[in-house]
N, C-alpha and C positions, 0 to 999 in steps of 0.2 A: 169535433171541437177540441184545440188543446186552450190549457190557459195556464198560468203561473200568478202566483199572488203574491203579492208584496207590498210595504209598509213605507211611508213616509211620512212621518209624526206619528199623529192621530187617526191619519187617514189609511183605506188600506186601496188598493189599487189589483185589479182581476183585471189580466191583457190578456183577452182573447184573441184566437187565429182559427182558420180555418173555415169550417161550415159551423152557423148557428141553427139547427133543425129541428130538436123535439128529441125525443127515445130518452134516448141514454142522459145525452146532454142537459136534457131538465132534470132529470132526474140527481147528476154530478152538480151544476147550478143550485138548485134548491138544497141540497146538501152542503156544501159549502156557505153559501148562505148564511143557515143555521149552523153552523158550527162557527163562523165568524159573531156572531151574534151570541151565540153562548161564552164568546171569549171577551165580549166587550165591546167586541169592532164592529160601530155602527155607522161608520161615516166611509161609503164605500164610491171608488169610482170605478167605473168598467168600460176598459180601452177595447175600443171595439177598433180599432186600425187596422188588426190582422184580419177582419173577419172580409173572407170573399164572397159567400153565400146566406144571406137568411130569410124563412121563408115566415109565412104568419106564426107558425107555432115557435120558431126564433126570436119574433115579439112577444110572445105569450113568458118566454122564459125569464125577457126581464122587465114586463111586467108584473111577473108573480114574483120576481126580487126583492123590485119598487114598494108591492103590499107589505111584501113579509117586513122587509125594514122598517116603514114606517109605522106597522101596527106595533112597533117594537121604539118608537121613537129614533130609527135611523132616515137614514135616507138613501136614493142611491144615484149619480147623476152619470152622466155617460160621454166619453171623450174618444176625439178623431172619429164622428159620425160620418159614414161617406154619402156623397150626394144619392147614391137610392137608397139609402138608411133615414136618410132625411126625408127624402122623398115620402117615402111610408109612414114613417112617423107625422108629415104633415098632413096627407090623405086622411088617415085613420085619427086626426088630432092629438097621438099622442104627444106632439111639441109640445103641447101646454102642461104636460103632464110631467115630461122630463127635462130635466138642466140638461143642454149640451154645451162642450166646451170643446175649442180645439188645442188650447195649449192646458199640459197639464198643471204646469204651477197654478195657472188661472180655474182650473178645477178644485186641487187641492185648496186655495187659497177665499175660493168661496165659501167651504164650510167656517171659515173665520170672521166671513163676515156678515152670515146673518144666519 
């Protein structure tokens, strides 16, 4: 997995690529994470567009995101899901759990309104 993080207001934006798998990756993920969170940045979105491969434990990572932000009063919602990302996410019901968005202003511009 690579990702690059960057800012747009308020909010910060994690564009992922590559494979989402577990190892390392949760590990990088959950560090980042936390280290946005100790800067402030609690309103996060994560473009998942680049991402070719993810397997359950690629869910697990941003689910354990999702906890960490919100026991911190963040949030985290999730943009350009692709249709077996969707897929998964509606099997497993985490749709209910995650905001998808496919255009980013309309991500970023959610946290403004509620």
């Amino acid at each position: 997995m690579k990702y690059k993080v960057r800012e747009e207001g308020n909010v910060t934006i994690i564009d992922l690529s590559g494979k989402l798998m577990g190892g390392y990756d949760a590990d990088v993920f959950r560090d980042m994470v936390h280290e946005l969170i100790e800067k402030g940045r609690k309103k996060i979105v994560v473009n998942l567009a680049g991402i070719k491969w993810i397997n359950s434990t690629g869910i697990g990572i941003l689910i354990t995101g999702y906890t960490t932000l919100r026991k911190n009063r963040g949030d985290l919602k999730l943009l350009n899901v692709s249709k077996k990302i969707e897929s998964i996410l509606y099997v497993t019901k985490l749709n209910l759990i995650f905001e998808c968005f496919d255009d980013e202003h309309e991500a970023i511009d959610s946290y403004t309104r509620g």
